[in-house]
N, C-alpha and C positions, 0 to 999 in steps of 0.2 A: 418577817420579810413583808416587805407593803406589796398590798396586791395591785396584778396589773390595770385590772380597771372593775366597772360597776358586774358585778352578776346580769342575764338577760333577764327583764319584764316584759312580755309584750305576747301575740295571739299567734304570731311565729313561731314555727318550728326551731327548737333547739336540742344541745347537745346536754345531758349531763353528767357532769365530771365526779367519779368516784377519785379520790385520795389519799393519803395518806399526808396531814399536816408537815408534817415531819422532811417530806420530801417539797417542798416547795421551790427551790432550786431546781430543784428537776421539770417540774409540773409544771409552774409559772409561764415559760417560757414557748411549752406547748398548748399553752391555750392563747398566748398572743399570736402564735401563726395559725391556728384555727381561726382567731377573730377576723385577723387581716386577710385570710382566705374570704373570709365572707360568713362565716356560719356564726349562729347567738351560741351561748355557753351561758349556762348555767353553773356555778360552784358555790361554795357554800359561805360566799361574801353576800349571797345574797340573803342569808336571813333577816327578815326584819324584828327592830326594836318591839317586844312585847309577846312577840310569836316565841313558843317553845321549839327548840332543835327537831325535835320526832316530826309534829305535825306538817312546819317549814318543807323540812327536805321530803317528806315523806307526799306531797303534793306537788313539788316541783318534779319530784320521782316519778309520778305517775301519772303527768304530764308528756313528760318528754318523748321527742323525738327517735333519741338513742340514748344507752347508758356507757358510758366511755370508761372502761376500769383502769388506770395506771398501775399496773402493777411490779410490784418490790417486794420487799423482805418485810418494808415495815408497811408496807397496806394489806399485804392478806395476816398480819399481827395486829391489826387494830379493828379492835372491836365494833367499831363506828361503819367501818367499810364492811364488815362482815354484813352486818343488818341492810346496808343499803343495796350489795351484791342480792342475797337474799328474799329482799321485797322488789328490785327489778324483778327476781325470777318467779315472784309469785302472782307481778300485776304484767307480767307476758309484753317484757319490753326488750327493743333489740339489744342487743350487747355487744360490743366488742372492747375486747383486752391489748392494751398494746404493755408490753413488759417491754420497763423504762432499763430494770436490768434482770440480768438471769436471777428467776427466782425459784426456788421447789414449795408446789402449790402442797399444801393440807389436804389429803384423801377425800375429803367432803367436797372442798373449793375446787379442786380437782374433777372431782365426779360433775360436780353440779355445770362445772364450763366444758367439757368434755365436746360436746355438740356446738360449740358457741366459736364465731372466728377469731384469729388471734394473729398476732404478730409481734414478733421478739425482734426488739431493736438490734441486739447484738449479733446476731445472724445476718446480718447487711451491712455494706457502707452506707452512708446517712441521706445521698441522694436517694437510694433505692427504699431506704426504708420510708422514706417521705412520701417517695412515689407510691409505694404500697398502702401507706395510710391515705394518703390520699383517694385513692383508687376503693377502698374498703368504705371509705366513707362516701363515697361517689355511688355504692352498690347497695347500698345499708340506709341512705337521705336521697333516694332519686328527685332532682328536682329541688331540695331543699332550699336553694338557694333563689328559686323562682321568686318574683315581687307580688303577693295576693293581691286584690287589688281594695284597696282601704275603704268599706261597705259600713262599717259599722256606728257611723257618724256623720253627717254631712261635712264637706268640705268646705274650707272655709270660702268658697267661689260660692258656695251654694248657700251657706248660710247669708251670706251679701254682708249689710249692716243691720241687718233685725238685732234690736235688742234682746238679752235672754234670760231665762230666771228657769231656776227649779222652786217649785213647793213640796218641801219636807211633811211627812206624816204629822200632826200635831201631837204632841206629848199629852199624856192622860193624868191631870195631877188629881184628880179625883179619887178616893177611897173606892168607888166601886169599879172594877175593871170590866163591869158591862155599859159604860160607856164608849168604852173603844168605839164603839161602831161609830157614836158623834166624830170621833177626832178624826176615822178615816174619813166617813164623809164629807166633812167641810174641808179637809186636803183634797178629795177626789172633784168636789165641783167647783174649786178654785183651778184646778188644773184642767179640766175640762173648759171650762168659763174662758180661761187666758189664752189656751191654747186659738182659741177661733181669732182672735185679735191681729189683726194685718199690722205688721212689723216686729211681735213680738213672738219669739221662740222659746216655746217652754217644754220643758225636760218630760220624757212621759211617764205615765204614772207607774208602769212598774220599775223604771230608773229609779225613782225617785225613790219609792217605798222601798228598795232593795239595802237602803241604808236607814231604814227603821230600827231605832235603838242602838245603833254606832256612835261609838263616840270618837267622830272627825272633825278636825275644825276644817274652815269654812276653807283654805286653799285644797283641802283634798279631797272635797267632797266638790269643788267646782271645777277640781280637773277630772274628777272622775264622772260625773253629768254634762261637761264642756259647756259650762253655762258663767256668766257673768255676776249673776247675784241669784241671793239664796232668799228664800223667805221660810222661817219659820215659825214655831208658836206653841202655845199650852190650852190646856182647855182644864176649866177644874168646874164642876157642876153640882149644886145642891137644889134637889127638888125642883121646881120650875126655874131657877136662876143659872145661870153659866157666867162664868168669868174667860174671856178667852183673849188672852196676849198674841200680837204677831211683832215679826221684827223683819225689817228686811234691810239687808246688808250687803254690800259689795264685794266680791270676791278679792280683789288685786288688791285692796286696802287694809280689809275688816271694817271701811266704816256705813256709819248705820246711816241710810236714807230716806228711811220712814218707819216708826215704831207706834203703837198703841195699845192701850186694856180696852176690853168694852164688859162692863156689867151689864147684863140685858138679862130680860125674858125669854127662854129658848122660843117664844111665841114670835121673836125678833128674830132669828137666824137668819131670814129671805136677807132682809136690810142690811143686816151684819154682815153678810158674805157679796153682797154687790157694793156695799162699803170699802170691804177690805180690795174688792176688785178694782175699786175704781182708784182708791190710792195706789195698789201699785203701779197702774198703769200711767198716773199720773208722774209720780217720783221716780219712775223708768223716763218720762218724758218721750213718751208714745201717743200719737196723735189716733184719735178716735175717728173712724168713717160713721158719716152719717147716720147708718141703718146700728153702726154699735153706743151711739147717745144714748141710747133710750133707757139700755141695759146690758150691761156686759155676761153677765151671766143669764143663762136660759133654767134655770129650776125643773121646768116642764109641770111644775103644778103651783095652786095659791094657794092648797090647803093642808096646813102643816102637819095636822095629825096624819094624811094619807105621804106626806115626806116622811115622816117620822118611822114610818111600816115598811117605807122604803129603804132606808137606811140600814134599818134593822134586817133587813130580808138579804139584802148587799153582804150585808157582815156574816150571816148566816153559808148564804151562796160560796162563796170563799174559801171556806173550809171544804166544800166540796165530799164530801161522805153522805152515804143516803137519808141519815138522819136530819143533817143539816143543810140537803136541799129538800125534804118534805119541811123543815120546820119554814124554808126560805120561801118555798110556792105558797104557802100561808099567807106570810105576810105582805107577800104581793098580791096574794089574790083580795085581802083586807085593802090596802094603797086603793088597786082598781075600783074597790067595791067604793070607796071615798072621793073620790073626781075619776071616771072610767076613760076620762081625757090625757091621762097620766102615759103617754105613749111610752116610755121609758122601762115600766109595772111591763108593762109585754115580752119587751124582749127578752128581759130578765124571767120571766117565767117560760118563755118560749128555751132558753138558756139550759134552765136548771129542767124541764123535761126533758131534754136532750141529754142530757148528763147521766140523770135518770135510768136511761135505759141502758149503762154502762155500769148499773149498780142492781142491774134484774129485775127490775122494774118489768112490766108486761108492755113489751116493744110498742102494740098494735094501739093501743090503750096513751101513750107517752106520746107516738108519733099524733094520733088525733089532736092530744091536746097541745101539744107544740107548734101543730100547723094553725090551729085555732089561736092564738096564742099570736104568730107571725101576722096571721090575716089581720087579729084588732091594733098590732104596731102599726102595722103598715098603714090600713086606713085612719090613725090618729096623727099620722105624718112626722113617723118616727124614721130617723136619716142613721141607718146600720150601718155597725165597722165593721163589715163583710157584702159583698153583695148579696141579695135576695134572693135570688138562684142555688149561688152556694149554700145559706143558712137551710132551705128547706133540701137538698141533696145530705149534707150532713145528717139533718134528720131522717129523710126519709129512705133505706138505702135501695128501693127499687127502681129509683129514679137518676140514681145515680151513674152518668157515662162512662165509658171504657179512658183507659189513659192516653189512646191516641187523641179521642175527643177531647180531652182535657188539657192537652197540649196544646190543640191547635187553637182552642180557642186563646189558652195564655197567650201564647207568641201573637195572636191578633192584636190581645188588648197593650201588649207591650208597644207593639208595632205603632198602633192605633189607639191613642187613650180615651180613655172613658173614663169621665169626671165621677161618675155614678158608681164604680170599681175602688176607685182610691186608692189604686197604685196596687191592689190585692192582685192582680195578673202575678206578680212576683212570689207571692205567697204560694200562687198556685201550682207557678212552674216548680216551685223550689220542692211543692208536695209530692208532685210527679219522680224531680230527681230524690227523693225518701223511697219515694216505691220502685224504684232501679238498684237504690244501692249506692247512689253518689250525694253522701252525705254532706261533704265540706265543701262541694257545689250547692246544695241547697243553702247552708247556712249561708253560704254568702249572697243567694239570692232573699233567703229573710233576712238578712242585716240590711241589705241594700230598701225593701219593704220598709223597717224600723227607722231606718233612715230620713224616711219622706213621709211619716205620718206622725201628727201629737193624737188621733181621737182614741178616747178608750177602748183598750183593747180586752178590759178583762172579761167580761164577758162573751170570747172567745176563746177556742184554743189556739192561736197563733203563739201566747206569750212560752203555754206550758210545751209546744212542740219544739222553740226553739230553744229551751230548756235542755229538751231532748238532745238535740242535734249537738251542742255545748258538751254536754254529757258524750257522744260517740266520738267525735271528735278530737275528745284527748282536754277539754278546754275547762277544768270541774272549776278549777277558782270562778270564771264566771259564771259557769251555771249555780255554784256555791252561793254567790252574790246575788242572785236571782230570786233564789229561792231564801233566803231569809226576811223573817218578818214577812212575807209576802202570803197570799192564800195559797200556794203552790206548795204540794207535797214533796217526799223525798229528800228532805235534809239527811237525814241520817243513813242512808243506802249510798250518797253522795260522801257526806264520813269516811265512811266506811269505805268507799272503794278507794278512797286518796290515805287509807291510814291512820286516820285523826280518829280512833274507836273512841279515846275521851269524848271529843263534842257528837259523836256520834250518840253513844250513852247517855248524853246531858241531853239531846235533843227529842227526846223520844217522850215524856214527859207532856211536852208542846200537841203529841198527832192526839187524833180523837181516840179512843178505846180502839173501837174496831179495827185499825190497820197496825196494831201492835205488832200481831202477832208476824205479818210476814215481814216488819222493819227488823223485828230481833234474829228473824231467818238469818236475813241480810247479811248483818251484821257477824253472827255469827259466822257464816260462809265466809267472808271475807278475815277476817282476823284467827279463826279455829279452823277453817279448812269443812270440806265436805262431807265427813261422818259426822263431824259439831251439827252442823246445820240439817242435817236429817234426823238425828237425836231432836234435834228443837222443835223440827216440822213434825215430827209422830203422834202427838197427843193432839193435833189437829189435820189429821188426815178424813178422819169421820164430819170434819166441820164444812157446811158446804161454801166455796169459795164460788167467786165469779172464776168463766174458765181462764181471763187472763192473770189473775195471780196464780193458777195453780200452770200453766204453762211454762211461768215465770220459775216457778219453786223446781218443775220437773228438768229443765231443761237445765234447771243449776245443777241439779242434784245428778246431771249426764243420764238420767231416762228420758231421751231420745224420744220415742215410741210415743211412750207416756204422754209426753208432751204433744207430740203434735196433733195425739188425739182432743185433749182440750184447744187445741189453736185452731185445728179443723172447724170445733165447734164454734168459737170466737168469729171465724169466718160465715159460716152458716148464719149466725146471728145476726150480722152485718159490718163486720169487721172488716176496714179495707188495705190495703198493703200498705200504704204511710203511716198510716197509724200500730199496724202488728213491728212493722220492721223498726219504727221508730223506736216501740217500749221493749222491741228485742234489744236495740243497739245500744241503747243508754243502760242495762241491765245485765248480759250475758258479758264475759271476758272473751277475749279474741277467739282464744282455742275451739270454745264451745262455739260461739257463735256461724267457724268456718264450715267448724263439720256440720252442721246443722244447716249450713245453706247449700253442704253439698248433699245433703239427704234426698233421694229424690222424691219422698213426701211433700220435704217443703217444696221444691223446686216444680213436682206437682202444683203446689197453689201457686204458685206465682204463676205459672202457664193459666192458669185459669182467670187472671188478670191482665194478659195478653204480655205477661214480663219475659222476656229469655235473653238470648245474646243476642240476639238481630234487634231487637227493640233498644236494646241499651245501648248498642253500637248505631240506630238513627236518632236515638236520643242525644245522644252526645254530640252527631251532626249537625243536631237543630240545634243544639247549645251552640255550637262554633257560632253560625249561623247570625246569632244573636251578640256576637262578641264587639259586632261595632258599637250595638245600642247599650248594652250594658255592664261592657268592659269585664265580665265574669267568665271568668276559663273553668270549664268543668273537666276537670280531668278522673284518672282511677282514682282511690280510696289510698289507697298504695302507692301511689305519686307523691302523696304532701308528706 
């Protein structure tokens, strides 16, 4: 039987349909008056070509809004619907059963929907039962049907007519795979370089890297960057010599508008990368201002070997573990040591001391050298993608305001922009609504941020919070997409909670040694259940962890107590409520995470940050507030 129309794609809430093949006559039919009600649906036309069944449905599953069971004779007999019944009820998603006809459930499938709402068609005439399902789903999607308002992109009023391009990571054809760091590089300050260019919009860089080693052609990787043309390329390197091809290509066509090899001496790269910058910009047929003749690209140094330290320290930084931010401060404290003009070497050590002290590092010791560190960017007239208030607050946490203060300043600079901020006001509020508890309000105040800036952001954490936020939210494919190939951790605990233990398992492989052990937790909890996962954790209970992995582990494992005694600690340290509730929400399954907020330990710490219900009831005030300027409704958690 041909189906009614396409499966839903999209950042919208939807319904998903459990079935039974078999009854498609039946089913069919209720999912085109769901559709023409207004609600997405999700079924299982929507798998795509090359995706296996499990993985497919098993992340559209724990995605969803609702899980819709049609139930018959032959869906609680098929085996397909069993699994998919049974993994809703393990990733704690709504259900409701509407029985298309009288059926007698299986002791188990029975037991397990016992608590779960329901409705039998044959027990009403068809207005009433319509009315009824209607009404269930009215109680079960409040709101669902509400318009988000489309943040995560600019619109095409706003894009005008700038031209646009992504740059693709370059391909490493080289035998040794510690080149990588060259081929991210020359993608990193091609994207930086282009993005300053007045008229031209280019994709930002963790867009762009998040399709590292995908293999898409050029229409789906320009609808999923909303970019015009693509540039790619290969780097193959022997000794001092590199060979590096680019190609750039048009999206609407495939065809190619400027290609070239260049054989050089890596002692060439400066040339070679304001070379390749200046053709694109040329065969985009983008007019150059004045002050960008000169050079399109900024380096920040002439001397290659302190780039070279640079690069390499980049690549190290990334990886993000304490091994390879000590290896990272090296080789920028080497860069510095080589042109100390290199304002660039700063922030990035200022960066990875920060880091630092989230990896035990001695706090007092990391904040010194992090402020020192800020102070020689600054005065080398280094232009940060953050303001210079916030980077040293982040570091330093006694200097850091209460969240009334931090509001009001956002809603100022929203109000009242400040060229100097770079639109970070939105970052800021959206951190505020993290530490309330209105997380798909933030997110759409960082998307609406991602929206309006190309400068690198990696060197921050705005990329890995909104990661977060993806992750609590219900939205893994993109945070999935985020996080590959990318320096960002967490592929496999992301796996793992959408059901895909395959790529979970294959992905693990990829982390540095030391976060093994609590990826395989993970994993385990999620696919084996809670005694698997404490089995796993025991032969590292004596191992001393930072207190937010072990927070992390206790809070899985349902010790309460436990837990919040290392979160206590994590606080004490300088842990502040955007960041504890962030790595709870992307982390913890609903259940745990509710009881845990009614604990009045936790709810203790949040008073200690001035959080409770009167704050979050003028916080959402001041969001109305804001609703002319920046068209974002913050509502409950519980609304979308």
């Amino acid at each position: 039987m041909e189906r009614p129309f396409a499966a839903y794609k999209g950042d919208a809430p939807y319904i998903f349909v459990c079935y039974a093949h078999d009854d498609a006559a039946l089913v069919y039919p209720e999912l085109v008056r769901l559709k023409d009600a207004g609600f997405n649906v999700w079924y299982d036309e929507g798998i795509a070509p090359g995706h296996t069944w499990r993985d497919e449905v098993a992340l559209a599953l724990t995605q969803c809004s609702l899980f819709l069971y049609f139930v018959t004779p032959r869906s609680v007999a098929s085996s397909n619907c069993q699994k998919e019944v049974n993994f809703c009820l393990s990733r704690e998603r709504r259900l409701l059963a509407v029985h298309l006809e009288r059926t007698t459930l299986p002791a188990g499938l029975e037991l397990s929907l016992s608590d779960r709402q329901a409705i039998v068609r044959a027990n009403h005439p068809e207005a009433v039962y319509r009315e009824k399902l209607n009404g269930a789903l009215a109680l079960l999607l409040p709101d669902v049907q509400y318009a988000r308002p489309v943040t995560s992109a600019p619109t095409q009023a706003a894009r005008g007519t700038a031209k646009s391009v992504a740059i693709l990571p370059l391909a490493n054809r080289s035998n040794d795979s510690d080149n990588e760091y060259l081929c991210d590089g020359i993608a990193e300050e091609l994207i930086g370089g282009l993005a300053s260019v007045d008229g031209l919009r280019v994709a930002s860089l963790i867009s762009s890297f998040a399709l590292k080693g995908q293999q898409l052609d050029l229409a789906a990787m320009g609808e999923r960057l909303r970019v015009d043309h693509i540039l790619s390329g290969s780097v193959q390197r022997s000794g001092n010599r590199v060979r590096i091809t680019f190609l750039l290509s048009r999206v609407a066509d495939g065809l190619s508008l400027w290609s070239n090899r260049y054989d050089r001496e890596t002692t060439d790269l400066f040339e070679l990368q304001e070379d390749v910058a200046r053709q694109v910009v040329g065969a985009l047929k983008v007019q150059l201002t004045p002050g960008e003749t000169t050079a399109v690209l900024d380096i920040g140094t002439e001397n290659r070997q302190a780039y070279d330290e640079f690069l390499l320290g980049l690549h190290a930084a990334r990886i993000g573990v304490r091994h390879a931010l000590e290896r990272a401060v090296a080789h920028f404290e080497r860069a510095a040591a080589l042109d100390p003009g290199y304002a660039r070497v700063y922030w990035w050590q200022y960066f990875c001391y920060w880091r630092l002290i989230g990896t035990g590092r001695p706090r007092q010791e990391m904040e010194r050298l992090g402020e020192a560190a800020l102070d020689r960017a600054r005065a080398a007239g280094y232009v940060p993608p953050v303001p210079w208030i916030k980077a040293r607050r982040d570091l330093i946490a006694a200097i850091r305001p209460d969240q009334r203060t931090l509001v009001r300043e956002a809603v100022d600079k929203i109000r009242h922009t400040d060229p100097e901020w770079r639109h970070f006001e939105y970052v800021q509020f959206g951190e505020c609504l993290i530490a309330a508890g209105f997380n798909h309000g933030a997110c759409d105040y960082y998307e609406r941020y991602l929206a309006q800036v190309n400068h690198d952001l990696s060197a921050t954490w705005i990329e890995a919070r909104y990661r977060s936020l993806l992750m609590q939210i219900g939205r893994f494919d993109k945070a999935i997409d985020l996080m590959i190939q990318t320096g960002m951790s967490g592929l496999p605990e992301a796996y793992a909670r959408t059901g895909q233990y395959d790529k979970a398992e294959r992905s693990l492989p990829k982390l540095p040694p030391d976060t093994f052990p609590y990826e395989r937790f993970y994993i385990e909890y999620w696919r084996n259940g809670r005694d698997a996962a404490r089995a796993h954790f025991e032969p590292y209970e004596s191992v001393e962890f930072e207190p937010l992995v072990l927070y992390w582990v206790y809070f899985l494992l349902g010790d309460l107590e436990r837990g919040l005694d290392y979160l206590e600690e994590d606080v004490r340290r300088g842990a502040h409520p955007a960041v504890f509730r962030s790595n709870l929400g992307d982390t913890l399954p609903t259940s745990t995470l509710r009881n845990l907020e009614r604990h009045p330990r936790y709810q203790a710490i949040l008073r200690g940050f001035g959080i409770d219900d009167a704050w979050c009831s003028e916080l959402r005030r001041i969001a109305d507030d804001l609703l002319p300027l920046t068209g974002i409704r913050v509502r409950d958690d519980d609304d979308y």
